[in-house]
N, C-alpha and C positions, 0 to 999 in steps of 0.2 A: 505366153506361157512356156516358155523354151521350149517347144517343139512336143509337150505333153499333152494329154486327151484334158480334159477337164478333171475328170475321174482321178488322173494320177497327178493333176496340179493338189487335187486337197486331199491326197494321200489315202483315198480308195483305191483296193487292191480290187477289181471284178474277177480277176481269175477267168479270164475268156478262154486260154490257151491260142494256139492257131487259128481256127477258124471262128476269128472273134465275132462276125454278126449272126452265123448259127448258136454260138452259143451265148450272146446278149437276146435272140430271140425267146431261148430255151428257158433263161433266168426269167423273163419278163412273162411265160406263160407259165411257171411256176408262180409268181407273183398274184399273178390272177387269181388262180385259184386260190390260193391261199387268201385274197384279202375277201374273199364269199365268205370263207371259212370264221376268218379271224373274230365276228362280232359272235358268232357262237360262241368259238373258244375263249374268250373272254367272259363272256355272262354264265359261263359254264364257271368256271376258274377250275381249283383243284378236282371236279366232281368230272372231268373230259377226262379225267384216268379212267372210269368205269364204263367211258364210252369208244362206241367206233365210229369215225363217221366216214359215208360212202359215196362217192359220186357217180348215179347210176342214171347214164343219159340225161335228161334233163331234169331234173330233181337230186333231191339232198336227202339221204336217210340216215336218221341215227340211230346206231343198237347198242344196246347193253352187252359189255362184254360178257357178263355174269350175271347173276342172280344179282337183284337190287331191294336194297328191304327198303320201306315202303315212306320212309321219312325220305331216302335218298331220292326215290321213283317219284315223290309229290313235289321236292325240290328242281330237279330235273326238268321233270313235266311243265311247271309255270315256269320258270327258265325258256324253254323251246316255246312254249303256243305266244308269250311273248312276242320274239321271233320269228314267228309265223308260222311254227313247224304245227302238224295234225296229226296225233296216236292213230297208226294203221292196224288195228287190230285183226293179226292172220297165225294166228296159235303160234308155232316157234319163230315164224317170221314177223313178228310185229313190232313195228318199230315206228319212230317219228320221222315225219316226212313232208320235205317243204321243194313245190315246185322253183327248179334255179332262176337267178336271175338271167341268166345269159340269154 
């Protein structure tokens, strides 16, 4: 491959900078999380604008950023319990909540 990573034989840039195995670790535990995430934000599609989701120790919570009227909050709702998520009902803090894989 004249003397290239593999990466720059097929013309992927990774953007390592200098200290390229810190920062192939750093990309690679972004990855992570984001692929827990991913099957939510997916089944979510355009409807993850009105939400937050938060990764708090081991579990996954998702909140409304706002007020959600109630076609939105039912569509949502079966969306997540699909996914495994369970409505934690705790007055302003209530939100869906699904123990992580990791």
């Amino acid at each position: 491959m004249g003397g290239q990573t593999p990466a720059e034989a097929a013309g992927i840039n990774l953007n390592l900078g200098e200290n390229k195995t810190e920062s192939l670790m750093r990309q690679a535990a972004i990855h992570a999380k984001a692929t827990e995430e991913e099957p939510v934000i997916k089944g979510l599609g355009i409807r993850i604008n009105k939400l937050q989701i938060l990764h708090e120790g081991d579990c996954i919570k998702v909140r409304a950023k706002s007020w959600l009227e109630r076609k939105d909050w039912t569509e949502i709702n079966d969306i997540l319990r699909v996914q495994g998520f369970n409505w934690l009902s705790n007055g302003k803090d209530s939100c869906w909540i699904r123990m992580s894989k990791n």
